[in-house]
Every structure is written in C-alpha cells, then in structure tokens.
N, C-alpha and C positions, 0 to 999 in steps of 0.2 A: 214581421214582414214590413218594407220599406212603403210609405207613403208617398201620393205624389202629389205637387201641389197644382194653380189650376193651372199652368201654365206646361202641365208637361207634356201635351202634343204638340205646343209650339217648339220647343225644345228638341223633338224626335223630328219635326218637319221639316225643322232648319239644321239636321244633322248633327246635331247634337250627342257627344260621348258620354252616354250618362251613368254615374257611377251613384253606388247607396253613400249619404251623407246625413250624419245627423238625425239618421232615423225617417230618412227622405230621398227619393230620386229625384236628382240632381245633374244639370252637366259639368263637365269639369272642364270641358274646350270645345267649339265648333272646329270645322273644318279649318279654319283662320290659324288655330293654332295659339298656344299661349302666349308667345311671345309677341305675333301681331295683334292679341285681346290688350295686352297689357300696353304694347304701345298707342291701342286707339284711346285706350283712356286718358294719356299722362299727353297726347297730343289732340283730342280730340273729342270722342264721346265710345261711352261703352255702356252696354246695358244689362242687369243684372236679375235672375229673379232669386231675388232672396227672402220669398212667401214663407220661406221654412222657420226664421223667427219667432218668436214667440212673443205676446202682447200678452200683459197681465195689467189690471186697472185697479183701481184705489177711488173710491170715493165716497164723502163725507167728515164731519166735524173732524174726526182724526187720520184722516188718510196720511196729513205731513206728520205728524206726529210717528207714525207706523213707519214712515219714511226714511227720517232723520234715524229713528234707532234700526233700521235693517241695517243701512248703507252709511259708507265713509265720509261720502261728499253734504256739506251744510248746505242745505236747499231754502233756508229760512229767508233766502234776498232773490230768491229765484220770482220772474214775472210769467206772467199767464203768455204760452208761445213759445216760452224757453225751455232748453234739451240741455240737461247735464249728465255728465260721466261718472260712476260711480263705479264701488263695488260693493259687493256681500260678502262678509267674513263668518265666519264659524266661530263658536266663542275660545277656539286657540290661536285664533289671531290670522289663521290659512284662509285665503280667497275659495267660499262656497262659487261664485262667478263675477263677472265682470256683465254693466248694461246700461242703460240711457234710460235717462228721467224723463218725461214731457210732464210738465204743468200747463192742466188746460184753464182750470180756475186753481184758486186755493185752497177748494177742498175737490180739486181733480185730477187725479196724475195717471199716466200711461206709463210702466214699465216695460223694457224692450228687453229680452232675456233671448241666451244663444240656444238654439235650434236641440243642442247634443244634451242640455244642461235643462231640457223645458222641463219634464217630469221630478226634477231632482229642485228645481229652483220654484216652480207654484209650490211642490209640499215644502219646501224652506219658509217662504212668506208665509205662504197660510196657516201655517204652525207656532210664527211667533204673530200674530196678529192679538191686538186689543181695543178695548174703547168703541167710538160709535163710527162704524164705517161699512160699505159695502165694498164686499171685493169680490172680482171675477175673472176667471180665465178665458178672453176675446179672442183666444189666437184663429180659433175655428172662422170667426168672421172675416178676419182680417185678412189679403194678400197683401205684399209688398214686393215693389218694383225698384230698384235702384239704377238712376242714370247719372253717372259720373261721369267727369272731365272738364274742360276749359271751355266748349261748344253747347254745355247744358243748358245755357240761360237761352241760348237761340234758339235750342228744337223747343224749349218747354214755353217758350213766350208763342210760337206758334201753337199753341195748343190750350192756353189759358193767357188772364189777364192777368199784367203783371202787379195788378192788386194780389192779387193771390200765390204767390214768390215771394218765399222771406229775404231779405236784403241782408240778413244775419248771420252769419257760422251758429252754429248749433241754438236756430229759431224754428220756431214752425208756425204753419198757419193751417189752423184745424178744418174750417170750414171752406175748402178750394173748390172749384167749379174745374171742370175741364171739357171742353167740347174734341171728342175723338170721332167728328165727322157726323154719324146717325144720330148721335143726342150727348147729352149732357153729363156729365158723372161727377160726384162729390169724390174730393181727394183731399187726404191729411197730406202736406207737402212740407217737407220735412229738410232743412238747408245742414245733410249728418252723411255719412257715409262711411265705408269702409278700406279705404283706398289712398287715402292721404290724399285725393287730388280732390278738385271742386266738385261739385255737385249734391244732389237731392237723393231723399228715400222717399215716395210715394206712398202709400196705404191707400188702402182701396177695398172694396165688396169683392169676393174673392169671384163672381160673376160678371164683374166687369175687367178682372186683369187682363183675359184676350185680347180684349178689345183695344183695353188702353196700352198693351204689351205690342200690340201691331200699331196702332196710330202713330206711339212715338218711334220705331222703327221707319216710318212711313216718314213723321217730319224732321228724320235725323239724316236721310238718306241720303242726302246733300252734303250734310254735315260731318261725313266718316262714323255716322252711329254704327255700332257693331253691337251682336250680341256676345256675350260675356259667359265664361264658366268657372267653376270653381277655381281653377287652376291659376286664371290672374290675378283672381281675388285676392289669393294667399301672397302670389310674388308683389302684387302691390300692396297688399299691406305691411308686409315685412321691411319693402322698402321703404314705407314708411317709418317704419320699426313699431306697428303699433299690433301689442300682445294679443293671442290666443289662448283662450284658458285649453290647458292641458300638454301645454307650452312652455309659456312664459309664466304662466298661474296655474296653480294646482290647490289644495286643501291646506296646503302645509305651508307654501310660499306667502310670508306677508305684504301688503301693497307696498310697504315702505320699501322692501328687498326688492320689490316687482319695478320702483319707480313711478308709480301708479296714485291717483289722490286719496288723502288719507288726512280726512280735521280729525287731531289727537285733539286739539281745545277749542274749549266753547261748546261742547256736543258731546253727547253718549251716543254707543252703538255696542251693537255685540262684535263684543271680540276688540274693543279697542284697551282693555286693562290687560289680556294679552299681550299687545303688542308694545304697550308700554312695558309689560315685565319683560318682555325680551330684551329690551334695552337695543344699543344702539344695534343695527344690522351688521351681520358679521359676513353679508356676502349682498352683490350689489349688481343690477342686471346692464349688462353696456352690450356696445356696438362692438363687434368687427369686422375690417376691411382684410379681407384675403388676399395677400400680396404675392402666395405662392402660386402652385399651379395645385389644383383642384378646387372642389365643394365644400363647407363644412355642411355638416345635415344635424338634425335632432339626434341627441345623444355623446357625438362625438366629444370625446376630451381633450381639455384645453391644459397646456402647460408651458410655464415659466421659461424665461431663457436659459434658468439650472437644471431645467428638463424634470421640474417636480409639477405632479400633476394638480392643477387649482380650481377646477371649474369642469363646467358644462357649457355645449350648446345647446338651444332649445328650440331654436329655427334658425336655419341655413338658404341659402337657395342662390342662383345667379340671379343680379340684379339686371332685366331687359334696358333699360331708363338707362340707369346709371351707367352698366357695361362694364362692371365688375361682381367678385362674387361678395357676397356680406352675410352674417350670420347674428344674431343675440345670442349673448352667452352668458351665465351667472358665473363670475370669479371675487375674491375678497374683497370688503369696501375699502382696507387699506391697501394702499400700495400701487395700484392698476388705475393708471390714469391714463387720459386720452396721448397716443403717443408711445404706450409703451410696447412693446415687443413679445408677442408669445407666438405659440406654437397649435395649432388643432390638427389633433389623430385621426389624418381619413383614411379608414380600412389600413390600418396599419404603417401607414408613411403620414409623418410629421410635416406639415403645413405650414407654412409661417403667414403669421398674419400680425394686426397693428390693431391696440385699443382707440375707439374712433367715438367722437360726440355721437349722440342720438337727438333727433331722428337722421338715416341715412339720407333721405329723400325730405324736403318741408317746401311745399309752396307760398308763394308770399300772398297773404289775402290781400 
C-alpha cells in the first residue's frame, strides 16, 4: 500500500492529481497543468513536496571512510555545509543509485537516496558498513520541501534571514531558523534541486511541513509561486538532461557510460576494478534534438542514417522552456558526435533527429 507523506491534504486541497509514486502518493499536476508548473519554475517559482526521499546518516571516527568506499565521487576536500553528487555501484561496476552527500562535520554526513530505491539502497549501505560509526535510517523524521526557480531567493528572504541562505550551488546551512508567521521552525536549507533551475531543498520536522508548505505559498504569492507535481519535475529535469535511475542508470549501466562522476584514482570503491576491467566504454549517453515531427519516449530505437539500429532512448518528452522535443539516448562512444544525424522509431515511423551537447537546458550561476 502506497504511503503518504505529511503534506498530502495539502495536495488534495489544492487539487491535486495524485498518482502512486515511489512507494508514495504523490501529485503529478495541479489544475495549472504541466506545462504552466514547468514554466513557473524556469520563469519564476514553483513548489515541490518531495518528502518521499530518503535521508540515511553516517556518523563517527569512520563515517568518510564508509563513504569514499560506497560512492564514486572523492569527498576527502569536501567542507562542513557542502552537497556532493555521487553514485553507488555494485561490484560489477552497474549503478546500485544515484544521491547527494551533505557533510555536516567530518565525521557527519547526510545521505539523500531516491524515494523508489529507499529499501534497496539503506540494505546496500548498511551491508557494506565497517569500523567505528553510527548509522541510521532518518527518513521517518524528515520532510522536504523543494522551491525552485529564479524568484526563490525573494519568497525565502521573506521568511528567514539571509544569514541562513547558502550563497553556494550545492551548500547547505544546517541549522536555519525560519519564521512562518505563528512561530519559529529550524530548517536544513539546502542551495540542490531537481530541475536545473535555481533554487533550494528544505528539510524540516515532518510536523511542521504544513505549515512551512503554506507560508511559503503565502510569501510566493506575489511572486508567481505555484505548487508543482511530479510531472514538471520529470520534463525539467530532462531538460536539464539530468539522469533518473531506472533510465538513464540501472544495475548494469556504468557511470562512466552514464556520463555521470566517477574518481577511478586516488580512491577505492566497490565496483571501481569493474569498471576498470571493462575498459574503455563502448556505448555513451548524449542528447537529442528532435527535428522531425513527433516524441521520442523510453525505449524507442535509435538508428544510423544506413538505417542499422544503434541505440536506445531512455527519456524522451517535449521540452515546455525550450519548445522543442528532446530525448537521452545511449548509442556508441565512437562515431556519434554532437551534429550527427540519426533516426528514433516512434510506434513505427522513423523520426529524424540530430546528436546535441548535453545539458539541453543549463543556467548560468
């Protein structure tokens, strides 16, 4: 049975189409509709509950130690406040998931793991755990709020002190105060998102997300704040070109094929002699631009201009922002470079489309 998180009478109040997600009900669109969700973010402010995450903690003498060997990414120059991007590999070199680091001290890290992958990813860690540390599964305490876009710094300056606003892309400031009117509430504020555009992820007592879930609706109002459902979530992230495990990563896909960070030196991890023995990648994840007329979608096949089939798509969708359709696709690392010319098979009619840099969408910090 689908869970809900604490924010889903606000969700039903505000019309909210709520579908199971991740082992959670979820909206996927308000009344607004995807495509005005997606444009309040990339023009303005949108809001998100994305309570459905998962928080897993690390602390003591060897938290970084348990750290560095889970995950790809070297955390050794990481400071107390900072969020790094990482993944879990399996020891044949496939991405277990994709998640973000917080270092609160140096021997205190917050792990952020996807919603669908929570069950599957606490028994991965806690399985290879050693040495002298405490670890815990926090997801129960924890909500999270996400406000995205270009207008975030204004609702949220009305709502805390900009002492407590990281000034940083992927910083946090643990201890935030925020006043949502009646009193007072401690917030991890988090300068990370999901969407390629600007803005913050929140944490919070899952007893105060109402509250805090209406205030900043309340000082967004102005602002074009909107609430947000799954549904923009995906098309902006895509636009951004930025991966979904079960996508763009799966078990078998390695970062390196994924594009994704990956210190082969200077560091151990499970699963990195793997990826070494596989040697160089023999298929590589890119962008494209859909020049013909249709969608590409997950699954469709991509083919050559001598009509031999090379590849996969692994997310597709029309880009609202941009105002064309675009897709991620894995086809060979040789050969397929930005500019070349192929083909994707929607329901049986051949699509032409063009190999295109990544990311589709990037804003300038």
């Amino acid at each position: 049975m689908e869970r809900k998180t604490p924010l889903f009478g606000e969700h039903e109040r505000s019309g909210g189409k709520i579908v199971p997600f991740g082992g959670y009900l979820l909206p996927v669109q308000y009344s607004t509709g995807v495509i005005a969700e997606h444009m309040a973010v990339r023009t303005k402010a949108g809001l998100f509950d994305v309570s459905h995450m998962a928080e897993l903690m690390m602390e003591g003498p060897d938290a970084a130690a348990n750290i560095q060997r889970l995950c790809t990414t070297d955390i050794s120059s990481m400071t107390d406040g900072q969020v790094k991007y990482a993944m879990m590999c399996n020891e044949k070199g496939g991405i277990v998931d994709d998640l973000v680091i917080c270092r609160m001290r140096p021997d205190k890290y917050m792990l952020v793991v996807n919603a669908g992958n929570h069950a599957k990813d606490a028994a991965w860690v806690e399985s290879h755990l050693t040495g002298d540390l405490m670890y815990s599964d926090i997801s129960e305490s924890m909500a999270q709020i996400a406000l995205q876009g270009p207008n975030a710094d204004i609702i949220l300056k009305k709502l805390c002190d900009g002492k407590y606003i990281p000034v940083k892309y992927y910083h946090f400031v643990e201890n935030g105060v925020m006043d949502i009117g009646s009193r007072k509430i401690g917030v991890l504020i988090s300068q990370t998102g999901y969407t390629g555009e600007h803005g913050y992820e929140l944490y919070c007592r899952p007893e105060d997300a109402v509250d805090l879930w209406r205030a900043l609706l309340a000082a967004g109002a102005g602002e074009g704040l909107i609430p947000c459902g799954l549904g923009a979530r995906d098309t902006l992230r895509l636009e951004a070109s930025m991966p979904l495990y079960g996508h763009e990563m799966n078990d078998d896909i390695s970062p390196l094929e994924a594009g994704l960070p990956c210190r082969l030196d200077g560091k151990d991890f499970i699963g990195r002699q793997a990826i070494i023995d596989r040697g160089r990648p023999a298929i590589k994840r890119v962008g494209l631009k859909i020049t013909g007329r249709g969608i590409a979608r997950e699954h469709c096949l991509v083919y050559n201009s001598a009509g031999e089939e090379i590849g996969w798509v692994s997310s597709g969708t029309h880009c609202p922002y941009l105002g064309y359709a675009a897709a991620m696709a894995y086809v060979p690392s040789a050969g397929y470079e930005p500019g070349t010319e192929v083909a994707v098979d929607v329901r049986g009619r051949k699509v032409e489309a063009v190999i295109v840099p990544l990311p589709f969408y990037r804003i300038i910090r």
